[in-house]
N, C-alpha and C positions, 0 to 999 in steps of 0.2 A: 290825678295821681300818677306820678311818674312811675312805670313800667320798663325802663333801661334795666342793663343787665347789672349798672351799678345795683339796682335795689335789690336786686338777687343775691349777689355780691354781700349783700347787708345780711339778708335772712341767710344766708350760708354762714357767716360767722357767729347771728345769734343762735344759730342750732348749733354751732361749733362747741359754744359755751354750754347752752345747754347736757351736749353729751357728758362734758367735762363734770359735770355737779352743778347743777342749780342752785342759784343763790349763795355763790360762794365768792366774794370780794376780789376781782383783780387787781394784780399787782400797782401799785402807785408809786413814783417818786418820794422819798421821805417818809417810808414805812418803815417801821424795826423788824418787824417780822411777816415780808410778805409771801405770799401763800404760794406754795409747792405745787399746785395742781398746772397743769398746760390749759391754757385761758386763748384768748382771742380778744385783743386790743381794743377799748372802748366798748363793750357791751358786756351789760351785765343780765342777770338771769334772777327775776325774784320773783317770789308768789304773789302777783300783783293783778291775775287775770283765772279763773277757773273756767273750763271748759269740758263741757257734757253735752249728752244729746237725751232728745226726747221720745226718742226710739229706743227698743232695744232691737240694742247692734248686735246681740248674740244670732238676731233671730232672722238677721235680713234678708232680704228677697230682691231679683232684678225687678226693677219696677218700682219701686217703693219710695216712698216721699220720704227723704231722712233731713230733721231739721238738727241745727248744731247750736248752741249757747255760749256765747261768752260773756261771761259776768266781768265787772272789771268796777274799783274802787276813784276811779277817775271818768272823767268825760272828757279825753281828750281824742276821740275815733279810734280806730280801729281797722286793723286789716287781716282777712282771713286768707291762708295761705296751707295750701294742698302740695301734700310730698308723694308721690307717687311710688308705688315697689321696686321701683329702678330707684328711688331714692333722691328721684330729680325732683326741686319745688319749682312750684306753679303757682304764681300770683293770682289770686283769685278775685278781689274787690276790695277796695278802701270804703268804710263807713263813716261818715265824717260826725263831728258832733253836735251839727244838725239834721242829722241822719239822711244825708245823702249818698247814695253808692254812685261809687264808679269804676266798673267793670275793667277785667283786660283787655277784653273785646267781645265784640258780638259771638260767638259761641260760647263765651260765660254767661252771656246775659241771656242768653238761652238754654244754659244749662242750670243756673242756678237764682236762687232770691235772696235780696240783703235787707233787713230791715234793724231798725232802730229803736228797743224800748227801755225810756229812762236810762240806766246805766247798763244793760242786756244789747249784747250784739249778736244780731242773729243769722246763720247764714243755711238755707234751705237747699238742699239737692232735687232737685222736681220731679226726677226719676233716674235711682242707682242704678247704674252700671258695672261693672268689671272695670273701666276706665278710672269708676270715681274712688277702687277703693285707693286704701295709703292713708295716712296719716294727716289730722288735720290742727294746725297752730293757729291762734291769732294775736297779735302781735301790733303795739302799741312807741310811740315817738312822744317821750316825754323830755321838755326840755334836752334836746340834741341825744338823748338814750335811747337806745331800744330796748324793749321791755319785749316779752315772748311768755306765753305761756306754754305749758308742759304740750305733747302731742295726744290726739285722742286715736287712735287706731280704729279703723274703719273696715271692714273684709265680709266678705260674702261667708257664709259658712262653706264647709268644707264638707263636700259631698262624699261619702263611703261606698264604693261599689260592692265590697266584699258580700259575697252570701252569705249568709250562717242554717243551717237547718236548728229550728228551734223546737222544743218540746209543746203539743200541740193539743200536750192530755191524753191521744192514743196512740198506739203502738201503729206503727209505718214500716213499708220495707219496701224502700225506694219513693214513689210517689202513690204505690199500691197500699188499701188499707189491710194491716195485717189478718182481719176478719175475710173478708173479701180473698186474699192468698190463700187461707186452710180451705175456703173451702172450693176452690177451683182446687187445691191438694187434693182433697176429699175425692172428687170428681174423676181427676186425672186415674186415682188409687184405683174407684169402682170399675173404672172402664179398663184399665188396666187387666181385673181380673174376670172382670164380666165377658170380653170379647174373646180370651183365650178358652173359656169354658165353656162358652154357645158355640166355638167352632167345634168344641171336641164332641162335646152332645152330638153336634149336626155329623160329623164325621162316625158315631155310633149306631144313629138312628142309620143313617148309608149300609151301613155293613151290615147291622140285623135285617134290613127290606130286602139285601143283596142274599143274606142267608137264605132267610122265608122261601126266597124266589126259587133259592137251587132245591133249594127241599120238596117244594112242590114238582116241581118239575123230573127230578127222579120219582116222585111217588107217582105218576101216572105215565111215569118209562112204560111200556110193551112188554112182557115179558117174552 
C-alpha cells in the first residue's frame, strides 16, 4: 500500500468533500443544474461504509483495548485512517480483500490490529492513549473513486476537578459534625462560667479565714 504523501493528498480531499455534505453529486460537464455547494474534484462522499465501535467510547480509559468496525456493501479492501486533534491524518493500514494488512510502519503494527471478517473491517487499538484519540474513517478505491465513510470520534473522557460540597444527610459546619460543634459550644459555655465562679468562691473562702484569723487574734489581745 503506497504510503506517499500523494495518498494523504487523496484522504485530504475526501474529507474535503466530506465536510462540504456527504453524498452530494459534484459538479460534471453536461449537467443542467450543477450543484452549489464547494466540492473537491473527483471524489465523491456516499453512505457506502458504517463505522462504530465495540466499546463504549463514552466510557474510555488509558489502557483499554478499543476495537473499531467498518461494515461495507462491497469487498473491495479497505483502509483505516486516524485524524488526530491537530487535525493531521495518519495512514493507519490497508486491508485487502483477502484480508491482508499492511501497515505504515512498524510502530502501527505495534500499536494497532487489522483483521478481515466477511464484509466487516476491523481495526483494534491494543491499548488507548491520549495519542490515539481524534477521529477515525475508513475509506474504500472503487473503480478509480474514493469512497469514505463518515468520522467516528474517539476522546478520553474529560475529567472534572471542580469540588462541590454535597448534601450528606447531616448538618456540617466545615468538615466538623454540627452535633460534635454544640457540644464543644456547650463545653466551652460551662467552663466559661464555672472557672469565673470557683475563683470568686476561692477568693471568699480567703477573706472569711483572713477575717476568722483577726478576730481570734484580738480576742486574746492582753488587756
Amino acid at each position: 500500500m503506497d504510503s506517499s504523501p500523494a495518498l494523504l493528498l487523496l484522504l485530504a480531499l475526501g474529507l474535503c468533500e466530506y465536510g462540504h455534505g456527504a453524498g452530494q453529486p459534484l459538479q460534471r460537464e453536461g449537467e443542467e443544474n450543477p450543484s452549489t455547494e464547494p466540492s473537491c474534484p473527483g471524489i465523491h462522499g456516499q453512505p457506502l461504509m458504517r463505522v462504530r465501535s465495540h466499546n463504549d467510547i463514552s466510557q474510555l480509559r488509558v489502557g483499554q483495548r478499543l476495537e473499531l468496525e467498518c461494515h461495507t456493501d462491497r469487498d473491495s479492501g479497505m483502509s483505516w485512517i486516524h485524524q488526530d486533534k491537530r487535525g493531521t491524518l495518519h495512514f493507519i493500514v490497508f486491508i485487502s480483500s483477502l484480508a491482508q494488512s499492511t501497515f505504515m510502519d512498524q510502530s502501527s503494527l505495534s500499536r494497532f490490529e487489522a483483521r478481515k471478517e466477511h464484509l466487516s473491517y476491523r481495526l483494534i487499538v491494543k491499548s488507548f492513549t491520549a495519542q490515539d484519540e481524534g477521529k477515525y474513517f475508513c475509506l474504500m478505491n472503487i473503480n478509480q473513486m474514493l469512497f469514505f465513510s463518515n468520522g467516528l470520534p474517539v476522546f478520553l473522557p474529560v475529567i472534572n476537578y471542580n469540588i462541590s460540597v454535597s448534601d450528606t444527610g447531616g448538618p456540617f459546619l466545615f468538615s466538623i459534625p454540627a452535633e460534635r460543634t454544640q457540644e464543644d459550644l456547650n463545653y466551652f459555655c460551662l467552663a466559661f462560667l464555672w472557672v469565673p465562679s470557683t475563683g470568686l468562691c476561692l477568693l471568699l473562702l480567703q477573706l472569711l479565714a483572713t477575717t476568722i484569723v483577726l478576730r481570734r487574734r484580738r480576742t486574746h489581745k492582753p488587756l
